[in-house]
C-alpha positions as CSV (number, residue, x, y, z in Angstrom):
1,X,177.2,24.4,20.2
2,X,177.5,25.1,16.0
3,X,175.4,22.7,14.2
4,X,178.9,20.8,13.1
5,X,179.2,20.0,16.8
6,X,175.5,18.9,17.1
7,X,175.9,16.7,14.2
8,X,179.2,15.3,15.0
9,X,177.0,14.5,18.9
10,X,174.3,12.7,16.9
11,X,176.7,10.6,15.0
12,X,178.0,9.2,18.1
13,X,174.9,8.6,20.0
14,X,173.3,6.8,16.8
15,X,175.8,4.2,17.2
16,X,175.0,1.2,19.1
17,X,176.5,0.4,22.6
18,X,178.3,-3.0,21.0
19,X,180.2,-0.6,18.3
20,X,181.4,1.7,21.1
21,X,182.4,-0.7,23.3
22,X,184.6,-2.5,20.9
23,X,186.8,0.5,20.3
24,X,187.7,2.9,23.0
25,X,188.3,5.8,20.6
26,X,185.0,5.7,19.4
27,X,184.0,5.4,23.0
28,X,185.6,8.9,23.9
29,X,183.3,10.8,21.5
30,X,180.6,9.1,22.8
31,X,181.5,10.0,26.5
32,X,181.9,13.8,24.9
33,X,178.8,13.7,23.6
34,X,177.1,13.0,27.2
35,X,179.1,15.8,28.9
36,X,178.6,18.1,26.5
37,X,174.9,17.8,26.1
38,X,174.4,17.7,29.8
39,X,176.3,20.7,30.4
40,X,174.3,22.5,27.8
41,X,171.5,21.2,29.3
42,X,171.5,21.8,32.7
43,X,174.0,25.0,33.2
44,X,171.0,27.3,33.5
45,X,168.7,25.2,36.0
46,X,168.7,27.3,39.0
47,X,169.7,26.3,42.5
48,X,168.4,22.8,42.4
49,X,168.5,19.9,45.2
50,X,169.1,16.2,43.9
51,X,167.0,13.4,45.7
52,X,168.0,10.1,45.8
53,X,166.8,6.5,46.6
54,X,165.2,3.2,45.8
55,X,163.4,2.7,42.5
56,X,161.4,-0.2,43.9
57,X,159.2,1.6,46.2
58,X,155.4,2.1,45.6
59,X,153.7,5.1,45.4
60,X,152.2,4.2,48.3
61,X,155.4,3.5,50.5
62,X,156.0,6.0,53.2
63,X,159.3,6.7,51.5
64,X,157.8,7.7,48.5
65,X,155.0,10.2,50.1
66,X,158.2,11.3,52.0
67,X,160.4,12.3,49.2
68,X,157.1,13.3,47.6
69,X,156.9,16.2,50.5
70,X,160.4,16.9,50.6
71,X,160.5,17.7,46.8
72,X,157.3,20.0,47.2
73,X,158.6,21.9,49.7
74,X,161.7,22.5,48.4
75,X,160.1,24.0,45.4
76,X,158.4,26.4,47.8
77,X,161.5,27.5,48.5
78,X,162.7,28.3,45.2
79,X,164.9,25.2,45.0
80,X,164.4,23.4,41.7
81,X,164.5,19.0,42.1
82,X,167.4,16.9,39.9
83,X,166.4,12.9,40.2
84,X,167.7,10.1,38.5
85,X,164.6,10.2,36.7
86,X,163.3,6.9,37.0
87,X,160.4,5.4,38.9
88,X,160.0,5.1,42.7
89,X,162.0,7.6,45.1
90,X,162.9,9.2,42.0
91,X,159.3,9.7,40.9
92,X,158.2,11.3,43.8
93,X,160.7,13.6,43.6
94,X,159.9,15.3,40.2
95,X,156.6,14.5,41.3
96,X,156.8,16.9,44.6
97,X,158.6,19.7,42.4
98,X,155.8,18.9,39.8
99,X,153.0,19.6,42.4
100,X,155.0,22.5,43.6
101,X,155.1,24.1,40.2
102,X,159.1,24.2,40.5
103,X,161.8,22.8,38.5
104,X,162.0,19.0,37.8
105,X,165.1,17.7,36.1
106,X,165.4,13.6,35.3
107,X,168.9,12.3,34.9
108,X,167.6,8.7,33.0
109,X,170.1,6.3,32.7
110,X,169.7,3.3,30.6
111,X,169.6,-0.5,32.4
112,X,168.3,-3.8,31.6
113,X,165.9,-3.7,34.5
114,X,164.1,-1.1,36.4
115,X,164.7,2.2,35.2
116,X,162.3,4.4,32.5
117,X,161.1,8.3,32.3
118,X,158.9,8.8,34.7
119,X,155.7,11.6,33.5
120,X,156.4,14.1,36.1
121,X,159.9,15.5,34.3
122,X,159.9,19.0,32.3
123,X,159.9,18.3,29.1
124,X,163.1,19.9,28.2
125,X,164.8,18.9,31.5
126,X,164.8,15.0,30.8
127,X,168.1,13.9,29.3
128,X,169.1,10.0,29.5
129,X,172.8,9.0,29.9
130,X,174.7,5.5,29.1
131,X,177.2,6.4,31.6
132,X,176.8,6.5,34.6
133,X,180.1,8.5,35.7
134,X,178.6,11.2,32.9
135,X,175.4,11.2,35.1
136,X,177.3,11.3,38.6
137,X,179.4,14.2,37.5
138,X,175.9,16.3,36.6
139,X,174.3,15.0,40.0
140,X,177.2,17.1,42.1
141,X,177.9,19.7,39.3
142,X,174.4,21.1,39.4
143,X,172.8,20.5,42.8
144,X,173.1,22.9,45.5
145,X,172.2,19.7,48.5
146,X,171.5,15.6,48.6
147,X,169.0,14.6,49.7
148,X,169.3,10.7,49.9
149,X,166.3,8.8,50.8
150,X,166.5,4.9,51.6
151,X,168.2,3.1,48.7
152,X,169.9,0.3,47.3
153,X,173.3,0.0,45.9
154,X,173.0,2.9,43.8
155,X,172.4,5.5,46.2
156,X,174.8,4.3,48.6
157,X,177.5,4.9,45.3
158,X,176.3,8.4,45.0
159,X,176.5,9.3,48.4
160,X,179.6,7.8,49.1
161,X,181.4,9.6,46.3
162,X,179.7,13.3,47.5
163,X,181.2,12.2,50.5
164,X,184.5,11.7,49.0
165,X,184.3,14.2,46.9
166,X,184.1,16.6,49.5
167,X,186.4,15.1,51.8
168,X,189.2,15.2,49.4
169,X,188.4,18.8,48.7
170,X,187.6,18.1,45.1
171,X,184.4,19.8,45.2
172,X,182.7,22.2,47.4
173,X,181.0,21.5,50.8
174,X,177.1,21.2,50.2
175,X,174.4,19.5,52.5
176,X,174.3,15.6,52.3
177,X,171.1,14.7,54.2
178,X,170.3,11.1,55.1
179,X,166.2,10.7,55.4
180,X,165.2,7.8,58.1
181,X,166.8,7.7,61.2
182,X,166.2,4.1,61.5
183,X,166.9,3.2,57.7
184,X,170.7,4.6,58.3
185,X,171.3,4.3,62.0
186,X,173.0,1.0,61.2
187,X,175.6,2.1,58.5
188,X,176.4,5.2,60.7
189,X,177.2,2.9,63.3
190,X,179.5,1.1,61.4
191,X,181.4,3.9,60.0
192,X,181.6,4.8,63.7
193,X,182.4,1.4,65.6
194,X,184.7,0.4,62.3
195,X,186.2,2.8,60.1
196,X,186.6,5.9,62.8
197,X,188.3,3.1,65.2
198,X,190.2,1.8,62.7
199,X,191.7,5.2,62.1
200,X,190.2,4.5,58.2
201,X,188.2,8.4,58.7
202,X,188.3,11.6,61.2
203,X,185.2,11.0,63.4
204,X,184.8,15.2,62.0
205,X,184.6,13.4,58.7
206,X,180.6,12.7,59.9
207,X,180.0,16.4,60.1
208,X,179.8,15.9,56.7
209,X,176.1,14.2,57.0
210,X,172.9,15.0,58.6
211,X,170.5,13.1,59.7
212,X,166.7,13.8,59.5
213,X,163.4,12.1,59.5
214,X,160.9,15.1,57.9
215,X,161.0,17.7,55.3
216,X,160.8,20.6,57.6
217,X,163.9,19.0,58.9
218,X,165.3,18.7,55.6
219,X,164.6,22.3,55.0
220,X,165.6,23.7,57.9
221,X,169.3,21.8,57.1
222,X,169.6,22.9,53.6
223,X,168.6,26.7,54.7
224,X,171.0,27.0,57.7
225,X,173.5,25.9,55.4
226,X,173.2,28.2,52.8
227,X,173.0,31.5,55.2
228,X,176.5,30.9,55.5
229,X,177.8,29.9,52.1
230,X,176.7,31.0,48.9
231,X,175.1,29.4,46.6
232,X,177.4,28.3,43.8
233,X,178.1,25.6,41.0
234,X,180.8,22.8,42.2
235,X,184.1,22.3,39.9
């Protein structure tokens, strides 16, 4: 990026959110900005795994100390950890790749409620987004697997769109992992009994998920997968 570009960014992301919304031009350079720093950003990461989940659990939830594991692991295993950044599932994320001495990327996105930095980011790896569409695009471009832990509304959006992106062949295959058998046992039952009878999805379009309770688990899936295929960026 030449410094004309970095200053033509900063412009944009000085102005306030009710002068951009107000005038969708203005709103385009904004949105450029986001890509273009997250791009920058992120394009030499490393193999990285994005967790998802719940920013309202505790750090002493079983979900957290979970994800927590998972992200430690991974980081054994050379994977770097891309979260949203934020407390909770997220948090124990960067805090796992943190312990692990491995990579730990926070995607921050700005919301009334709930979300800030949590400490356990690299410094130079934390970047915060007002789009969320900006964000989503940097969650599939740059991780290599999903790991979605129990979660509200927001990580059933993500996973659905990996899902669809996939499906639709826009992106890449890569390993969707659902955590907690009993947390999801209920939605996969619904896709099955209601949208695979209702002809909605191919009952092949669930090979697309795994299901796991444990990080060795979780390892095990992402490994398998990637002695087949290569490790590669999506788009």
């Amino acid at each position: 990026m030449t410094n004309e570009d970095r200053q033509i960014r900063d412009k944009f992301k000085q102005k306030t959110w009710n002068e951009i919304k107000t005038n969708d031009s203005w709103a385009i350079f904004k949105i450029m900005a986001e890509f273009v720093e997250g791009f920058e950003r992120l394009g030499k990461i490393g193999p990285c795994v994005t967790i998802f989940g719940s920013a309202r659990v505790k750090p002493d939830h079983k979900y957290y100390l979970l994800a927590e594991n998972i992200a430690y692991k991974l980081t054994t295993h050379g994977y770097g950890i891309v979260t949203g950044g934020g407390p909770g599932i997220m948090e124990a994320g960067n805090k796992g790749a943190h312990r692990g001495k491995g990579i730990s990327v926070g995607l921050n996105i700005e919301l009334p409620m709930e979300q800030h930095d949590n400490p356990y980011i690299d410094s130079d790896k934390s970047l915060d987004f007002d789009y969320f569409f900006v964000r989503k695009v940097m969650f599939v471009k740059y991780s290599q697997g999903f790991v979605v832990m129990p979660g509200g509304f927001g990580t059933m959006d993500e996973l659905f769109e990996a899902i669809t992106l996939i499906q639709t062949k826009k992106i890449g295959k890569f390993p969707i992992i659902l955590v907690g058998t009993k947390y999801w046992s209920g939605l996969i039952d619904w896709i099955k009994n209601t949208l695979v009878n209702e002809g909605s999805i191919h009952l092949d379009d669930l090979d697309l998920i795994s299901i796991v309770d444990t990080e060795d688990e979780v390892l095990d899936v992402i490994n398998t997968f990637y002695k087949k295929y290569s490790l590669s960026p999506n788009f």
